[in-house]
DRENDO-1510 file (C-alpha; in Angstrom, 1 decimal, always signed):
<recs>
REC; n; res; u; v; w
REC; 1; UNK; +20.3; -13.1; +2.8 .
REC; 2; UNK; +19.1; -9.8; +4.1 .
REC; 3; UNK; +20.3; -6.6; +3.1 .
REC; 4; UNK; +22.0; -4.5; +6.2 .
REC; 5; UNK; +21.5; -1.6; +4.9 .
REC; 6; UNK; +17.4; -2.2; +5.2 .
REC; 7; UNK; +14.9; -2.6; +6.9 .
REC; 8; UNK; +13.8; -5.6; +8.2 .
REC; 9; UNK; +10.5; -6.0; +7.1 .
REC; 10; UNK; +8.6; -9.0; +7.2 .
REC; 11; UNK; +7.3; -9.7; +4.0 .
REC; 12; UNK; +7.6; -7.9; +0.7 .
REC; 13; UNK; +4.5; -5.6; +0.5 .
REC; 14; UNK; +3.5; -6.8; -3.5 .
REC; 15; UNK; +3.0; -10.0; -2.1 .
REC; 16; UNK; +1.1; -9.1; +0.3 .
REC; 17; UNK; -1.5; -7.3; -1.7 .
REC; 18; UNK; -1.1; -10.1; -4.8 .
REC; 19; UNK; -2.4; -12.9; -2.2 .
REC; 20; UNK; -5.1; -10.6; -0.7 .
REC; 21; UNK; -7.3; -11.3; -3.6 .
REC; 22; UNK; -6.2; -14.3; -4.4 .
REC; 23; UNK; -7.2; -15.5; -0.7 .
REC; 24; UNK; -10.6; -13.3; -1.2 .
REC; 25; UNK; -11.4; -15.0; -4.8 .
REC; 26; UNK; -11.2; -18.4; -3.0 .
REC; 27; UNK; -13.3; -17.2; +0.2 .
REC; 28; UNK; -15.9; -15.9; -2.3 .
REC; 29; UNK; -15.9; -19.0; -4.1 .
REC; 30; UNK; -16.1; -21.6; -0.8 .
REC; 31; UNK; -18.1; -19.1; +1.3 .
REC; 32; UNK; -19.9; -16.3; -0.4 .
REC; 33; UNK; -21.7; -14.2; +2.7 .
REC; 34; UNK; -23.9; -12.1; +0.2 .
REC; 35; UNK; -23.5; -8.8; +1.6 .
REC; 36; UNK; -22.9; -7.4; -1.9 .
REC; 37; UNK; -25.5; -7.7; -4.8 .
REC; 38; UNK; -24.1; -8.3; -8.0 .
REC; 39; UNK; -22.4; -5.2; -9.1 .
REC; 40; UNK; -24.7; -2.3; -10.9 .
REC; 41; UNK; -23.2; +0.1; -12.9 .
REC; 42; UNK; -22.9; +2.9; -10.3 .
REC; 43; UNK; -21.0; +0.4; -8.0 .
REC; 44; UNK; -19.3; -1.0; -10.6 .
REC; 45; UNK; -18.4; +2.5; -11.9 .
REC; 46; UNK; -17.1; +3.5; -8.2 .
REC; 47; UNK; -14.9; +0.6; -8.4 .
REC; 48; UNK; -13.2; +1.1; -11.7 .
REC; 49; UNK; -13.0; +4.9; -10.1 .
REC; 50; UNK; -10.7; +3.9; -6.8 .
REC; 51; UNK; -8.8; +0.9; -9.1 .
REC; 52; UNK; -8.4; +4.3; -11.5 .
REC; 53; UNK; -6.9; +6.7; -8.7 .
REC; 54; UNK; -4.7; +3.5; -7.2 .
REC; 55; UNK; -3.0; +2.9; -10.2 .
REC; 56; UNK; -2.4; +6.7; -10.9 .
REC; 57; UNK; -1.2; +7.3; -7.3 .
REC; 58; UNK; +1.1; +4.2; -7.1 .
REC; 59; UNK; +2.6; +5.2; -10.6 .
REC; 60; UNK; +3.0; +8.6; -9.1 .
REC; 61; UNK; +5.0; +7.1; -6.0 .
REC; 62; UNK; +7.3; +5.2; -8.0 .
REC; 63; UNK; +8.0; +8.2; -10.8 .
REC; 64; UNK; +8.3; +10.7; -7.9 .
REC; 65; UNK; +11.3; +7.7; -6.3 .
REC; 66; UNK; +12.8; +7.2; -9.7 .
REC; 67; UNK; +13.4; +10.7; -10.4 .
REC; 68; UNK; +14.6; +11.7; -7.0 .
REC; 69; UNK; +17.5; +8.7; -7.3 .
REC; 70; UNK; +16.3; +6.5; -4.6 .
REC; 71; UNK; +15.4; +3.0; -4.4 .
REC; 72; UNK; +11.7; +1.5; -5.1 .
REC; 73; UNK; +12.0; -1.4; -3.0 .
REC; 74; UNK; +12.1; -2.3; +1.0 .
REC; 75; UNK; +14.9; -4.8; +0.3 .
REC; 76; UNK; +17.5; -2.4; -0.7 .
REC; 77; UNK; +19.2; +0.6; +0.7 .
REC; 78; UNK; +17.2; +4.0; +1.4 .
REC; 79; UNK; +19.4; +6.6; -0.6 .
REC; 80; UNK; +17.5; +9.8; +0.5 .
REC; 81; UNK; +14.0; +11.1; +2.3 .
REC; 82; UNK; +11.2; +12.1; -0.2 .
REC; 83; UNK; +9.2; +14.6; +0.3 .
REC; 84; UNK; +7.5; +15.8; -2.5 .
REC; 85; UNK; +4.9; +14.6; -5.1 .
REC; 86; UNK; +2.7; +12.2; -3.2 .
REC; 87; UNK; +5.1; +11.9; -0.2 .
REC; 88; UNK; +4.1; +15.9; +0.5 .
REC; 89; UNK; +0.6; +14.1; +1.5 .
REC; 90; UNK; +1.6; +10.7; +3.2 .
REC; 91; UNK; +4.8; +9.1; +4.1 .
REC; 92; UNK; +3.0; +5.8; +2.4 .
REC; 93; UNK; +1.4; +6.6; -1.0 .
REC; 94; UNK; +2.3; +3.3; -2.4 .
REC; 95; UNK; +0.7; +1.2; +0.0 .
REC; 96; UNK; -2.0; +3.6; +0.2 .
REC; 97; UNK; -2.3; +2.8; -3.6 .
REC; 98; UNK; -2.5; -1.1; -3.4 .
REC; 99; UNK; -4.7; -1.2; -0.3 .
REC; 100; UNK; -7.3; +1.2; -2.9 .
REC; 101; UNK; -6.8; -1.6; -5.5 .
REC; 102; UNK; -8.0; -4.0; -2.9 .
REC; 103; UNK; -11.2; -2.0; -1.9 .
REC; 104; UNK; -11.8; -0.9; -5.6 .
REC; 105; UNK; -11.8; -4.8; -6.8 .
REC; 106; UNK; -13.5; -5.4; -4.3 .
REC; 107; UNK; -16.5; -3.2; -5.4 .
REC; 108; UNK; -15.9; -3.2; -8.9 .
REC; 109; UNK; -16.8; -7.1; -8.9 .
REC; 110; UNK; -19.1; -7.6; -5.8 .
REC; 111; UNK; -16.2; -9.6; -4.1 .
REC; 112; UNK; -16.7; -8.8; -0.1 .
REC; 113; UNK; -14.3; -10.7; +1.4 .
REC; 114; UNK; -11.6; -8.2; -0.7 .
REC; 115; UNK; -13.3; -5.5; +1.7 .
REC; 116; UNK; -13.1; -7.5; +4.6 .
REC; 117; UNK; -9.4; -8.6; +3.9 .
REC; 118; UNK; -8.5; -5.3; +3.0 .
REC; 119; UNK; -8.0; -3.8; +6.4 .
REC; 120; UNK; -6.4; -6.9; +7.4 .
REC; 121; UNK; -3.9; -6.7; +5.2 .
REC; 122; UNK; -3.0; -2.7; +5.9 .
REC; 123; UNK; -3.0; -4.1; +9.7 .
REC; 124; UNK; -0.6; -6.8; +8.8 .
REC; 125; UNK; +1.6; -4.0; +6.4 .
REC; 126; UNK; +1.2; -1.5; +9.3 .
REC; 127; UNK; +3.4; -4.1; +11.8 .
REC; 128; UNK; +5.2; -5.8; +9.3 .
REC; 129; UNK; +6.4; -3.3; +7.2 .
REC; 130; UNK; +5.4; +0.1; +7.9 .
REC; 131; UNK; +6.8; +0.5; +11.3 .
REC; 132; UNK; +9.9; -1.5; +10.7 .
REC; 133; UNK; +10.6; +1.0; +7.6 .
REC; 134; UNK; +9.9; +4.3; +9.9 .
REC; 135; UNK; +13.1; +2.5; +12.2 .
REC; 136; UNK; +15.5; +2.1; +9.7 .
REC; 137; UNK; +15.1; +5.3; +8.1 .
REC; 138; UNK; +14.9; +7.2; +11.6 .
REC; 139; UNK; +18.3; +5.6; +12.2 .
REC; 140; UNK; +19.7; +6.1; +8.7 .
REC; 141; UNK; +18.3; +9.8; +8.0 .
REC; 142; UNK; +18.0; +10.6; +12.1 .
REC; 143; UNK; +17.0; +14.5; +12.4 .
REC; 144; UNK; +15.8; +15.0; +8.9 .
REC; 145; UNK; +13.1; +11.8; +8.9 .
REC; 146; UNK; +11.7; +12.7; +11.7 .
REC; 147; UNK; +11.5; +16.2; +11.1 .
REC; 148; UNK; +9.5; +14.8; +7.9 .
REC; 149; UNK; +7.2; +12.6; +9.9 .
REC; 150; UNK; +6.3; +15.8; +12.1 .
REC; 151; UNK; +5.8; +16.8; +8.8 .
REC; 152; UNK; +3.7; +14.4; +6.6 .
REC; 153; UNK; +1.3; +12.1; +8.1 .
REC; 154; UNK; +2.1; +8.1; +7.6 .
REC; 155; UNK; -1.3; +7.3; +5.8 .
REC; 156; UNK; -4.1; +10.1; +5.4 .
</recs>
């Protein structure tokens, strides 16, 4: 049963990005396209780099929630707007974080369909989650949200 006091989104984002490479592992295995030569140390290097910085600013997201008293997850209730730590940069730094550890596997181990999936799965986030979250907390938090999303952009 759905929470009222949340938004309706349509999937749970960790899911999301779990399957994404789960679905790209079994792509590469049944139909490798070769776009990617085996992984040399500079790529491989880049990779661990953006898996690296994902990690660090997911982390950062959830800390930065924590402290501030509000809830990590969609599926419960939106307790305030935060704006600070990553959230000063993008109104998504959490999914900004696991769409990285997409495109940073994705490199770190040669795996192209991760890349390709990647911005199938922010598009997919973007409708399914993303703008159903903006609703809800424009209609919970009304003036102050969207003075904040005049504020902060929603990815970059």
């Amino acid at each position: 049963m759905a929470n009222a006091d949340s938004p309706n989104i349509v999937f749970y984002p960790p899911v999301l990005f779990a399957m994404a490479p789960i679905v790209a592992l079994v792509l590469q295995r049944i139909a490798p396209l070769g776009l990617l030569e085996p992984a040399g140390d500079v790529q491989q290097a880049v990779g661990i780099a953006i898996l690296a910085l994902a990690l660090a600013l997911g982390l950062w997201g959830v800390v930065v929630f924590k402290r501030a008293g509000t809830n990590v997850s969609p599926h419960t209730p939106a307790l305030l707007i935060v704006s600070s730590g990553p959230y000063r940069f993008s109104r998504n730094p959490m999914y900004i974080a696991i769409e990285l550890v997409q495109l940073g596997l994705g490199l770190a181990v040669s795996m192209e369909w991760s890349i390709i999936i990647a911005p199938l799965a922010l598009i997919a986030l973007h409708y399914g989650v993303v703008l159903r979250e903006e609703a809800y907390l424009t209609e919970k938090f009304g003036d102050q949200y969207t003075e904040y999303k005049q504020q902060t952009r929603r990815w970059l």
